[in-house]
Residue, then its C-alpha position, 0 to 999 in steps of 0.5 A: x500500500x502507499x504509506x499513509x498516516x492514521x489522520x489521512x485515512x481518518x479523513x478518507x474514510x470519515x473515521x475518527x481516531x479512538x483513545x491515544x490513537x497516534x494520528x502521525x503513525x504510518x501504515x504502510x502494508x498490508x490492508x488485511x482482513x485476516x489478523x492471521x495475514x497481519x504484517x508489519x505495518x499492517x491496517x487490520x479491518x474488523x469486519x463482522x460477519x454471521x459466524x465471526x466477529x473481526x473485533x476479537x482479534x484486534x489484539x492478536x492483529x496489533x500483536x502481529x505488527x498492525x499500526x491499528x484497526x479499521x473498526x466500528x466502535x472504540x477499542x483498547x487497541x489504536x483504531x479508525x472507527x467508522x460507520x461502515x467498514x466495507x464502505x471504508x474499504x472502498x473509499x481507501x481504494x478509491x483514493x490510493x487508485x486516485x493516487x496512481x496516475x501512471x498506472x493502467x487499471x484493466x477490469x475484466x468479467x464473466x460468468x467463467x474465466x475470469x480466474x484463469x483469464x486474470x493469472x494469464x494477464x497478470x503473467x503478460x503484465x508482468x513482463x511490461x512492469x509491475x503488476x498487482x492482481x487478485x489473489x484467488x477470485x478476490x472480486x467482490x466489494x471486499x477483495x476488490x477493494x483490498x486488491x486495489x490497496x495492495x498497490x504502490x507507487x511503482x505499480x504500473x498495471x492493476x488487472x481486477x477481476x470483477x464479480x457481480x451478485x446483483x444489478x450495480x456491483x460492477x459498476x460500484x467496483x468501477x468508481x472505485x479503481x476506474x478502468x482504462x481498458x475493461x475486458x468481457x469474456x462470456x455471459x453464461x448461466x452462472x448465478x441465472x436464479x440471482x439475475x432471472x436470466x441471461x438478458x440481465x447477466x448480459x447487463x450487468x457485465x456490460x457495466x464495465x464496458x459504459x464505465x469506460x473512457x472515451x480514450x479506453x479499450x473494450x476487450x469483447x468476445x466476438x463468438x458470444x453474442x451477449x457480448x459482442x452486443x456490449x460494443x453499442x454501450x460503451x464510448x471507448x474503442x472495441x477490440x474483438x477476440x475470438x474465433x470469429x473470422x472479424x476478431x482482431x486477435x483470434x486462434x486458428x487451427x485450434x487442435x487439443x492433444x491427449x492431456x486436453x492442451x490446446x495448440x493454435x496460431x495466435x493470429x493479430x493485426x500485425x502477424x501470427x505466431x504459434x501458442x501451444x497451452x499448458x492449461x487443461x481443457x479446450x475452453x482455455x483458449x478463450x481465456x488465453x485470447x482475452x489476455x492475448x488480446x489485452x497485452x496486443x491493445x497495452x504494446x506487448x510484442x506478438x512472440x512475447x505473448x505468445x511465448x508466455x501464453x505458452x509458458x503458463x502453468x495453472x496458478x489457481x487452486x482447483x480449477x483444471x488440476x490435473x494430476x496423475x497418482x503413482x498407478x497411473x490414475x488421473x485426477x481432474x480436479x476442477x472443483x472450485x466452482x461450478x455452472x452449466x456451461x464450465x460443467x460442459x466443458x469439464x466432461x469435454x475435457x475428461x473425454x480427451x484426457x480418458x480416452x481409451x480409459x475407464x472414465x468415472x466424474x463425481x458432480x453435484x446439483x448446481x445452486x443460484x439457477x432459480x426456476x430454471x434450477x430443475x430443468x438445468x441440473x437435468x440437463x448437467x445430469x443428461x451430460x454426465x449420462x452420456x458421457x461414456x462413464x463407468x460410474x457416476x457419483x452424485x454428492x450432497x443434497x437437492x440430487x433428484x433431477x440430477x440424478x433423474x436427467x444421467x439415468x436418462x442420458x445413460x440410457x439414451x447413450x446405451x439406445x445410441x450404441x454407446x457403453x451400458x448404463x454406468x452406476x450411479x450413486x448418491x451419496x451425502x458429502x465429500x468424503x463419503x464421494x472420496x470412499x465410493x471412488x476408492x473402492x471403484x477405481x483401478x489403474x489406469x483410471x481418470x476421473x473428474x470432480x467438479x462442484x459448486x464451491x458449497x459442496x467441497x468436493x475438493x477434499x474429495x479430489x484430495x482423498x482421491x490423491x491421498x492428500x488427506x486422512x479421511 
């Protein structure tokens, strides 16, 4: 963070200074909201939340080196008391991003990709000067914020992932570090029973693009539609990815080999050059497009895109994972998080790298999908059905349709002359997945874990790969 002294972050934030509160002490970094990531130097902000209560571990943040606490109401310990926390959150960012005229803000969305899309910019960025990013999925109105304060003087580009839960949030996470070039991946189907539908999601994403400047960039899909559509609500020039023949930054001859990698040309306005993906799963290009899209706008040479493009290893946990166990099993750990269309992909991806092999996935019912939540979680049931497998396992509650839609799907697939209908099982959680799969699987095997980030089936991807006691 740049230094700033108490009264300043006071004024910022119309906070007041509690007891002895020295107003001259400096903050340097990091703003934290986790006493146990307090450094020296540190703001530590108390936020209450359903389950915990930030303010009772004001203390073990100051003894872990935190100048004060940015708090609710007065405490023993040096402090900033405030009406509203996260607001505060948000005014310090807004006015540390004020502070930066010389750095490039990039703000990008979607309903998937946004994670493995950030890493990939971060990466490209970096090459040009430094570079802050969320860690993890930080996008909402509190890690947005806290990214933006992890910024200093030298800083020269912030790549911001921004999520939206509602109408508004991404145009409230604009004001606060506004971007000069916004990238738009994909309108999808996540969080569809929080929007009603696609038509709203598309809006909302489409606040980043109107929060641009007339100077600025957007970065569009041309093979989504929704997305392309953006391209009338913004003032800033548009720059289209994708592989659409009119994208100007588009993949050709996009070929996947035996571990789902992808290979294509990375063809741009000034030349083409080859990019052959480390990262799992076909629908990986799209992202690599985003960021290679970006770097073109931000003057990165074409081969040093390529080049790191294809340099990339997966950066963030559970998404794509792949690893192989000592017998030859492979596990796709994708389960960070899950939606429709990412669950789509996923059973592409194990298609490719369990070809030729026994083939087993365990899934979940889906959340947030609201009155189309039935009929879409059947449809990720029908696709787990019919995709060859040699057994299925459905984890947690609320399984029914899709429990209901794999029957349906394995049948249709046995009727079409594919393999006989595999067994599938119900079972209650994580670790009563990570048994089932145990007993069933050989050497040799691959299977893919992929869930709503409720469900945790991470852990059952690490009983898999012995990572974890049961």
């Amino acid at each position: 963070m740049i230094p700033m002294p108490l009264a300043r972050i006071a004024e910022i934030t119309s906070g007041a200074l509690s007891g002895m509160t020295d107003p001259r002490a400096v903050v340097r970094g990091p703003v934290v909201i986790d006493s146990r990531a307090v450094e020296p130097g540190s703001l530590f902000v108390a936020i209450k939340g359903a389950r915990v209560d930030g303010h009772d571990f004001a203390d073990q943040a100051m003894a872990a080196g935190a100048v004060a606490v940015l708090a609710t109401r007065p405490l023993a310990a040096p402090s900033v008391v405030v009406a509203d926390p996260v607001r505060a959150l948000a005014d310090l960012a807004r006015a540390v991003a004020g502070a930066l005229p010389s750095a490039t803000v990039i703000g990008l969305t979607g309903s998937a990709g946004k994670t493995t899309t950030k890493d990939l910019l971060a990466r490209l960025t970096g090459r040009m000067g430094p570079s802050i990013a969320p860690a993890g999925n930080f996008n909402n109105e509190i890690g947005h914020p806290l990214t933006v304060l992890r910024a200093e003087h030298e800083t020269r580009f912030l790549v911001l992932e921004m999520g939206a839960r509602h109408a508004g949030h991404i145009a409230d996470l604009v004001r606060i570090a506004p971007p000069r070039i916004g990238v738009v991946l994909n309108v999808g189907t996540a969080h569809l029973g929080v929007f009603g539908g696609k038509q709203a999601i598309a809006a909302a994403k489409g606040e980043l693009v109107e929060g641009l400047p007339a100077d600025g960039v957007a970065v569009l899909n041309a093979d989504d539609p929704l997305v392309r559509e953006m391209a009338g609500r913004t003032r800033a020039r548009v720059t289209l990815f994708g592989q659409a023949e009119d994208a100007a930054v588009r993949a050709e001859g996009v070929t996947v080999d035996e571990r789902g990698r992808a290979s294509f040309m990375l063809r741009t306005p000034s030349g083409a050059a080859h990019v052959a993906l480390r990262l799992h799963g076909a629908h990986a290009v799209e992202n690599a497009l985003a960021a290679a899209a970006t770097a073109y706008e931000l003057g990165l040479p074409l081969t040093t895109i390529a080049d790191e493009l294809s340099q990339a290893e997966p950066r963030s946990r559970w998404r794509m994972e792949v690893t192989d166990r000592a017998d030859g099993v492979t596990v796709i750990n994708d389960a960070y998080n899950a939606n429709p269309d990412s669950m789509r992909a996923a059973f592409e991806a194990l298609a490719v790298l369990g070809k030729g092999r026994r083939r087993f996935a365990v899934i979940a019912s889906l959340r947030e999908l609201g009155e189309e939540s039935e009929a879409l979680n059947e449809g990720v049931g029908r696709t787990a059905g019919a995709a060859g497998l040699s057994g299925l396992i459905v984890a947690g509650p609320d399984a029914e349709p899709v429990l209901r839609g794999a029957a349906a799907g394995a049948a249709e697939s046995a009727a079409r002359g594919g393999p006989g209908e595999p067994p599938i099982a119900h079972v209650p959680d994580a670790e009563a997945a990570g048994a089932l799969l145990a007993e069933w699987l050989r050497p040799g095997d691959a299977v893919l874990v992929k869930g709503p980030r409720a469900m945790d089936l991470q852990r059952t991807a690490e009983l898999v790969l012995g990572r974890v006691t049961k």
